[in-house]
C-alpha positions as CSV (number, residue, x, y, z in Angstrom):
1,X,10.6,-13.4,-5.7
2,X,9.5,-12.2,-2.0
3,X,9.5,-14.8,0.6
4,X,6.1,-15.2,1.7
5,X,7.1,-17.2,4.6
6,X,8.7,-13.8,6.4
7,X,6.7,-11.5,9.1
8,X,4.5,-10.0,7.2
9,X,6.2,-6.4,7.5
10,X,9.4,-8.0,6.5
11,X,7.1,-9.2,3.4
12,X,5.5,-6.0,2.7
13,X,9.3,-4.3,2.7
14,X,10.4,-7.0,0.5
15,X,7.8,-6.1,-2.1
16,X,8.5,-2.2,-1.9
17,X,11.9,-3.4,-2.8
18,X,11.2,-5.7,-5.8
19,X,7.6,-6.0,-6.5
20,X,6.3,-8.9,-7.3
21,X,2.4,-9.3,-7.9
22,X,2.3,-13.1,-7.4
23,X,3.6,-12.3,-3.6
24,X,1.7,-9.3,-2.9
25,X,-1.5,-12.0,-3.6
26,X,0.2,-14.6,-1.6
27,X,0.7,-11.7,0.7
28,X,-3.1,-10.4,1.4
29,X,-5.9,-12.6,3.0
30,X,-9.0,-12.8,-0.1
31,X,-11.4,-10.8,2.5
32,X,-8.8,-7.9,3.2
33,X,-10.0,-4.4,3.1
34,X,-8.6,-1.9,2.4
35,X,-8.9,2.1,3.6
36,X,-7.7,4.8,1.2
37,X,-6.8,8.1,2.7
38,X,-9.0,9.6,0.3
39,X,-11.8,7.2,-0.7
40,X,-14.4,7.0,2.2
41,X,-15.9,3.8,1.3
42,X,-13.5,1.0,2.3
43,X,-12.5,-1.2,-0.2
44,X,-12.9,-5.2,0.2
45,X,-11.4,-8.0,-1.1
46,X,-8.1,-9.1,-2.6
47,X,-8.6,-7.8,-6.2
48,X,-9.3,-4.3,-5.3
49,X,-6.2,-4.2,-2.1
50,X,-3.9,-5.4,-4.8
51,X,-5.3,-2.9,-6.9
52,X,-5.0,0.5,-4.7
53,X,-1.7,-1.1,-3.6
54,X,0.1,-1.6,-6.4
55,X,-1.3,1.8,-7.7
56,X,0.2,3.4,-4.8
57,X,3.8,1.4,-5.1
58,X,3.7,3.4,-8.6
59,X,2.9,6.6,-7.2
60,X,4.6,6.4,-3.7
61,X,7.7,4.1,-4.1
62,X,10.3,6.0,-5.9
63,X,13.7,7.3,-4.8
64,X,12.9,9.6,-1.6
65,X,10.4,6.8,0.0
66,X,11.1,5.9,3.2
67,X,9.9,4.3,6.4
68,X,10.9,6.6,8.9
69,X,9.4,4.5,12.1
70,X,7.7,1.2,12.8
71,X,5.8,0.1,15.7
72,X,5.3,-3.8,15.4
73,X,2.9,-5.5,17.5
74,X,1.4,-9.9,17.8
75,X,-0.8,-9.1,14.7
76,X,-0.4,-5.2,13.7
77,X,2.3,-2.6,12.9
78,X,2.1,1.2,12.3
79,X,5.1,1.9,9.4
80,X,5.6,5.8,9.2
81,X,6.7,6.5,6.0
82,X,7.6,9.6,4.1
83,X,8.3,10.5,0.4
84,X,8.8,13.6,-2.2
85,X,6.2,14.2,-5.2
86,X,6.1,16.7,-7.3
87,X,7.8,19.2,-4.2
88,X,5.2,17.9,-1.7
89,X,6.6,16.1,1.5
90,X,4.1,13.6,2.1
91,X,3.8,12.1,5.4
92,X,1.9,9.4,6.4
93,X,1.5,6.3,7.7
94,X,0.4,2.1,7.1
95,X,-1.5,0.4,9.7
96,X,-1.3,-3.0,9.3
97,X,-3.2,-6.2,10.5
98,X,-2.5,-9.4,9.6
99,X,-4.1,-13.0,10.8
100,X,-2.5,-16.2,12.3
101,X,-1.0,-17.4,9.0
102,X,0.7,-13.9,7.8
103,X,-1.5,-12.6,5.5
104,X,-2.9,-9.1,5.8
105,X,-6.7,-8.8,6.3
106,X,-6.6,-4.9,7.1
107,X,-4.4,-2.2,5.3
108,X,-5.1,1.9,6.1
109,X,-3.3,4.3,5.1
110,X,-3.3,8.1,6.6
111,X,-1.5,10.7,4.9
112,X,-1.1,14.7,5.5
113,X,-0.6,17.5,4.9
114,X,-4.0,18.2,3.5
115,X,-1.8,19.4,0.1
116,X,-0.2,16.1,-0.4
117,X,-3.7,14.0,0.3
118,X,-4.4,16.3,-2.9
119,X,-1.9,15.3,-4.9
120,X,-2.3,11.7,-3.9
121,X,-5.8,11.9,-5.0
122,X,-4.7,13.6,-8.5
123,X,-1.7,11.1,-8.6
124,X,-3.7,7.7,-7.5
125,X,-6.9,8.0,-9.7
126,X,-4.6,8.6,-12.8
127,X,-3.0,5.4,-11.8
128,X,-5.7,3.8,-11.5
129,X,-7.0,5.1,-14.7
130,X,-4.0,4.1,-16.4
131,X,-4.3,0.6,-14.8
132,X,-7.8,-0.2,-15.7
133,X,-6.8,0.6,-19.5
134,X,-4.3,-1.6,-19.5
135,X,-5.7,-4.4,-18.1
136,X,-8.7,-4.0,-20.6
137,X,-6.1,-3.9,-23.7
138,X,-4.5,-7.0,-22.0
């Protein structure tokens, strides 16, 4: 289980590491929002972070995922990561805010090249797709 009680970016690394969707709630403040790289309308509230994030852990969070810098501020961090899909370097990086008590009230992500926001479109909606059936069969 992720220690909630760590800095919030030691947290979120935790949960890349071993996910855990009891922490990742613990984790996000219920009025977070959420920014997608590729859908313009920010999303709000816990339900739908935890959503997009845990769709993007499936999609993002394999073998050649890596933070490659962090810049970690009072209440914010930038984490530059990149990763390998299907041939595609994808670059990109988490901006992260967080409140007094640790929990993460703002979560944007920015990716490029323009071919691997494509893909990550392609790759996240059939996530998401994927997800929404199984929680209806559940």
């Amino acid at each position: 289980m992720t220690d909630t009680s760590a800095h919030p970016v030691q947290a979120w690394h935790a949960l890349l590491q071993s996910p855990d969707a009891a922490a990742l709630d613990a984790l996000l403040h219920d009025e977070v929002v959420f920014h997608s790289p590729v859908v313009h309308t920010p999303q709000r509230g816990k339900a739908k972070t935890r959503l997009y994030l845990q769709a993007a852990m499936q999609v993002l969070n394999h073998a050649s995922f890596r933070y490659e810098r962090q810049i970690i501020g009072q209440r914010d961090a930038v984490l530059e990561f990149a990763t390998e899909i299907d041939g595609i370097v994808v670059n990109g990086v988490d901006l992260i805010r967080w409140d007094d008590a640790g929990r993460i009230i703002d979560f944007k992500v920015m990716v490029r090249p323009l071919k691997a926001i494509n893909l990550l479109q392609q790759k996240m909606a059939a996530m998401l797709q994927t997800m929404a059936a199984a929680a209806q069969g559940a």
